[in-house]
N, C-alpha and C positions, 0 to 999 in steps of 0.2 A: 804438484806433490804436496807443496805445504798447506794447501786448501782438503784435502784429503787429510792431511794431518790434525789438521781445526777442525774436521768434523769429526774423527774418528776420538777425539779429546770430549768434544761436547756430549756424542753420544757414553762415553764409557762415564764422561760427568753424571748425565742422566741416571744412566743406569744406576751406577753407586747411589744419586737420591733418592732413586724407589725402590732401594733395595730397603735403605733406612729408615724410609719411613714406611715400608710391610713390616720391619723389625720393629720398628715403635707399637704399631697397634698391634690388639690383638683380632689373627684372623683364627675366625672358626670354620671347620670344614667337619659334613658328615660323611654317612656311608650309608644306601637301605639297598637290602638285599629283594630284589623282586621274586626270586624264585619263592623265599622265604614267606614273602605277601602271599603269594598267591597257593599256598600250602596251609597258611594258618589264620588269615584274615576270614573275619564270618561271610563279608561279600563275595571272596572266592569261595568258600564251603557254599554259600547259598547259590552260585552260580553254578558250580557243578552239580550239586544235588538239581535244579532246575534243568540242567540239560539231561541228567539222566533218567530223570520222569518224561521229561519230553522225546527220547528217544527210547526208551527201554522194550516197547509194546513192539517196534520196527525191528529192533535189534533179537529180539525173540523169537518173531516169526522168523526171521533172516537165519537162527542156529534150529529151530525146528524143519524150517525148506532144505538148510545144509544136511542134516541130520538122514530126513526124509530120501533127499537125491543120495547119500551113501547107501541108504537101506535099498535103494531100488537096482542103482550098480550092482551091489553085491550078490541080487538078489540075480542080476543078470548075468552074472559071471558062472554063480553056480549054473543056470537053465542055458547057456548057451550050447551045451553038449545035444542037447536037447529039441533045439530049435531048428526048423527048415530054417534055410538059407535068407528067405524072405521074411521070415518073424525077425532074426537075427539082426536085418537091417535095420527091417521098423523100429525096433526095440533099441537099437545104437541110435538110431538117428532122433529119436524121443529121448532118450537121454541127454545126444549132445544139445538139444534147443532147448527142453529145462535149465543143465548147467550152464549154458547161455544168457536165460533171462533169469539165474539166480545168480551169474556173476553181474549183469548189468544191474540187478536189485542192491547190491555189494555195494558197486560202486556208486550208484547212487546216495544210499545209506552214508557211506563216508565220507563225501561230498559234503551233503546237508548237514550231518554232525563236525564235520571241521569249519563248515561255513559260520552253524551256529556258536562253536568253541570259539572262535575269532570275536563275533561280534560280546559275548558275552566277556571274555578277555579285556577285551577294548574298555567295557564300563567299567571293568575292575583297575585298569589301568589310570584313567581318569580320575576314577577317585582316589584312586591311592596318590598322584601327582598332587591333587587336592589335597591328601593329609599330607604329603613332605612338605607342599607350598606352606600350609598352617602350621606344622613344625618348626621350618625353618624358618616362618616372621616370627614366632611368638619366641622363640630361643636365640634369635638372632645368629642365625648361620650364614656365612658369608657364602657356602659353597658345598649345595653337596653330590655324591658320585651313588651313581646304581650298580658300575661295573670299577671293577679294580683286578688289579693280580693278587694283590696281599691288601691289607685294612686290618691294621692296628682296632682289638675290640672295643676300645675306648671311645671309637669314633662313630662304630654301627649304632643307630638309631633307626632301627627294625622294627624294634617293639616300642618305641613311640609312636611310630606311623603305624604300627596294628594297633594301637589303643587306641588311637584318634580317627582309624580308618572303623572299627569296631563301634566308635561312639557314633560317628557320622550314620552309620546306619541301622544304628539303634532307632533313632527319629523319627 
């Protein structure tokens, strides 16, 4: 018990000395808001305009084929009064194998567009970790957080990392 007691002494000693000496120096801590980056950084604007050229032409045909299979349904719906029994088939079963390979064209599309949003993400990420790191040597921050509950405004340095994220790919 009294070997418990010497430790439990030494340790709360401890503690009290790095309590006083974090109170001696000063620490600095930031805050960067990533949603923020990636909303108003020119690398995320250039990444989404890049994905949206690279997919727009796919994404087109994709609401013109949608558009299309509507007009043919409807088209079926009115003539089905109309049709023998066997047109009626053909004509449902040609529809259900279009809206089949216009939903597997779907999901494709959103596959390839969130594969791409991923990887294009990814380099905006990188660099923006790039500008906190160069922020926080050149300011000397001891510590900083991307995610919090609350963050006193004092401490967001946002629009540091966009300016320095913005200059970087100026170059």
């Amino acid at each position: 018990m009294n070997t418990l007691l010497q430790k439990m002494s030494v340790a709360l000693l401890a503690a009290a000395c790095v309590t006083s000496v974090a109170q001696a120096q000063e620490f600095k801590m930031g805050f960067v808001n990533t949603e923020r980056i990636f909303r108003e950084a020119a690398t995320a604007k250039q990444a989404q305009a890049k994905l949206e050229q690279e997919f727009s032409r796919r994404e087109k045909e994709l609401v013109e084929t949608g558009n299309s299979l509507k007009l043919a349904s409807e088209k079926f719906e009115r003539e089905t009064p109309t049709l023998s029994e066997s047109q009626r088939t053909a004509r449902q079963k040609q529809l259900i194998d279009q809206d089949r390979e216009f939903q597997r064209k779907r999901r494709e599309f959103q596959e390839d567009l969130n594969a791409r949003k991923n990887e294009e993400q990814q380099i905006v990420v990188e660099r923006a970790n790039r500008a906190v790191k160069q922020v926080a040597e050149s300011e000397k921050y001891d510590v900083i957080f991307q995610e919090a509950v609350y963050i006193n405004p004092k401490h967001d340095i946002t629009e540091k990392v966009i300016k320095a994220l913005n200059a970087s790919a100026a170059k």
